[in-house]
C-alpha positions as CSV (number, residue, x, y, z in Angstrom):
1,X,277.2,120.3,137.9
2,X,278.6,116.8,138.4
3,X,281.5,115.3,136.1
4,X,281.1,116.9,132.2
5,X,283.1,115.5,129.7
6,X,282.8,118.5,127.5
7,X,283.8,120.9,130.4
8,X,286.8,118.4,130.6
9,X,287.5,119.1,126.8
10,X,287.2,123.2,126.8
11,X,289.6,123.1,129.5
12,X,291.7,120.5,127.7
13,X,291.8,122.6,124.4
14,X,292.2,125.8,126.2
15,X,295.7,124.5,127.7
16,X,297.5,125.0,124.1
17,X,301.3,125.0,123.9
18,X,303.2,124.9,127.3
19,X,306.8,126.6,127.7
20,X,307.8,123.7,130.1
21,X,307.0,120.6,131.3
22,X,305.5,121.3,134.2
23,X,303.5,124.2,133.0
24,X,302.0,121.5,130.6
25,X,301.9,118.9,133.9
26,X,300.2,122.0,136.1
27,X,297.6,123.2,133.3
28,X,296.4,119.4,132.9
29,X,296.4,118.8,136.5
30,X,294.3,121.7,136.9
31,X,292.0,120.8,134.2
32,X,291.2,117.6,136.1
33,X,291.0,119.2,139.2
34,X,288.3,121.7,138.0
35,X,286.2,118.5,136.3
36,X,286.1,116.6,139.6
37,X,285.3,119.2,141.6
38,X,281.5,118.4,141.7
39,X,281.9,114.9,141.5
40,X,279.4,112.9,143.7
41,X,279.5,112.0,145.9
42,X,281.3,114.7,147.1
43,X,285.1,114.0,147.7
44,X,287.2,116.4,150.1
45,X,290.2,115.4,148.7
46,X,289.9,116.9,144.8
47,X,292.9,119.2,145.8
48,X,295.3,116.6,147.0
49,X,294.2,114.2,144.6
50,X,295.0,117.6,141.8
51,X,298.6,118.1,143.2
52,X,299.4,114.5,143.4
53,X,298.0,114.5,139.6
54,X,300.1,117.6,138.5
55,X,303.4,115.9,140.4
56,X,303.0,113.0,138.7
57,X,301.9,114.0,135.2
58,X,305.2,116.0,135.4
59,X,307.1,112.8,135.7
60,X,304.7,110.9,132.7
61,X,305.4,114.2,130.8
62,X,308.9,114.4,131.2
63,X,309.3,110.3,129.7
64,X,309.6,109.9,125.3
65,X,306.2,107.7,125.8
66,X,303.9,108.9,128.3
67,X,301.2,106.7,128.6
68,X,302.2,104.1,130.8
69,X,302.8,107.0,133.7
70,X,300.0,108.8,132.7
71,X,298.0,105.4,133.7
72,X,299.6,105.6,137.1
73,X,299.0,108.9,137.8
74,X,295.5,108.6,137.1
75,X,295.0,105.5,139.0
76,X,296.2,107.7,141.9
77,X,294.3,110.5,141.1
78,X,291.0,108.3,141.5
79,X,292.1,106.3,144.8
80,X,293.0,109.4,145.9
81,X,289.5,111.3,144.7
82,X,287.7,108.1,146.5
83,X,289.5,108.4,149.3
84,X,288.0,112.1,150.5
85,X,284.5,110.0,150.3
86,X,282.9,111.1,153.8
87,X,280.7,108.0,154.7
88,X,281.1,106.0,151.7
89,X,283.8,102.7,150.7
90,X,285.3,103.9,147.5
91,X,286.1,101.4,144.5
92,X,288.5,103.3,142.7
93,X,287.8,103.1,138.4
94,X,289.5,100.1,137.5
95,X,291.6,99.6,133.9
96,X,293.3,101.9,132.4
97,X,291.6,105.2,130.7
98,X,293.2,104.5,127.8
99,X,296.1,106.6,126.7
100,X,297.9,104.3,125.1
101,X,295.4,103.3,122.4
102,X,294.5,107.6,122.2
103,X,298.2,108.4,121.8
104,X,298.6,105.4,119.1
105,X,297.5,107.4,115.6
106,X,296.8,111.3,114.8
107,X,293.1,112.0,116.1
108,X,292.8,115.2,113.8
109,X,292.6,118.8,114.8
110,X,293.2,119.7,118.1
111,X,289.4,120.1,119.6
112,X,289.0,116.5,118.5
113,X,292.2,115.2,120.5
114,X,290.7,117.6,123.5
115,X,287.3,116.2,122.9
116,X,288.7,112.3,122.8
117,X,291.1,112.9,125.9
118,X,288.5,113.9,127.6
119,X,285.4,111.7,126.7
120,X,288.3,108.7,127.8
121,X,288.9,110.5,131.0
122,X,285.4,111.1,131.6
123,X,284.1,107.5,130.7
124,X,286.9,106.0,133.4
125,X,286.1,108.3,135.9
126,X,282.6,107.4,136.0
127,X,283.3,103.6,136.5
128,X,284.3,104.6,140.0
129,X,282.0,103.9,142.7
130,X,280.9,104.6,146.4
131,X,279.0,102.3,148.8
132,X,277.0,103.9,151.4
133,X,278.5,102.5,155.1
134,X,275.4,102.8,156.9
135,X,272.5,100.7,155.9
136,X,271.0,100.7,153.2
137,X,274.4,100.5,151.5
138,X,273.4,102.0,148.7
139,X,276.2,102.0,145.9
140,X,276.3,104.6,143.8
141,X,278.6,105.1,140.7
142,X,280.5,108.5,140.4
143,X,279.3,111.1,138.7
């Protein structure tokens, strides 16, 4: 099944309290990962795209406000995931996903911060798209 945010979310919420940095950085990472695994069109680059993410977040993770790196590392996880396209011309999602305005007030219990984390992931995602190279160049928006 293509992208789900509420997939996204489970996995999100099922991460809980992380002993390090980049245990927190890896279960993320592998959250994503596991979301864009179906995406389509199909990408052969989800694991890269994954270990760049966790690398990253690791960094984001490690700064007192995260969501400027966070940005980054999921601009990278996208070109990245566009990249492993067979046949297609990626267009990356474009803008931010929106961590800073998430991270800005308390969003309530923890399946709610899950569930919003991941419905902001999931809408950005999905701006992504893929343009068929042979004719009849059929663009198609990630999903």
């Amino acid at each position: 099944m293509p992208l789900v945010a509420a997939d996204l979310a489970a996995d999100l919420l099922a991460i809980g309290p992380q002993p390090t940095i980049a245990s927190a950085a890896a279960a993320w990472a592998s959250a994503v990962g596991s979301y864009a695994a179906d995406i389509a069109p199909t990408s052969a680059t989800i694991a890269a795209a994954t270990a760049a993410l966790q690398t990253a977040l690791a960094s984001a993770f490690a700064q007192p406000a995260a969501a400027t790196a966070m940005e980054a590392a999921f601009a990278t996880f996208g070109a990245s995931v566009g990249g492993g396209m067979a046949g297609f011309t990626p267009t990356p999602p474009a803008g931010p996903v929106g961590f800073a305005t998430l991270f800005t007030s308390p969003i309530g219990d923890a399946s709610s911060a899950a569930l919003a984390v991941a419905t902001a992931i999931d809408t950005w995602l999905k701006t992504g798209t893929a343009t068929l190279i042979a004719p009849p160049n059929t663009v198609s928006t990630w999903a």
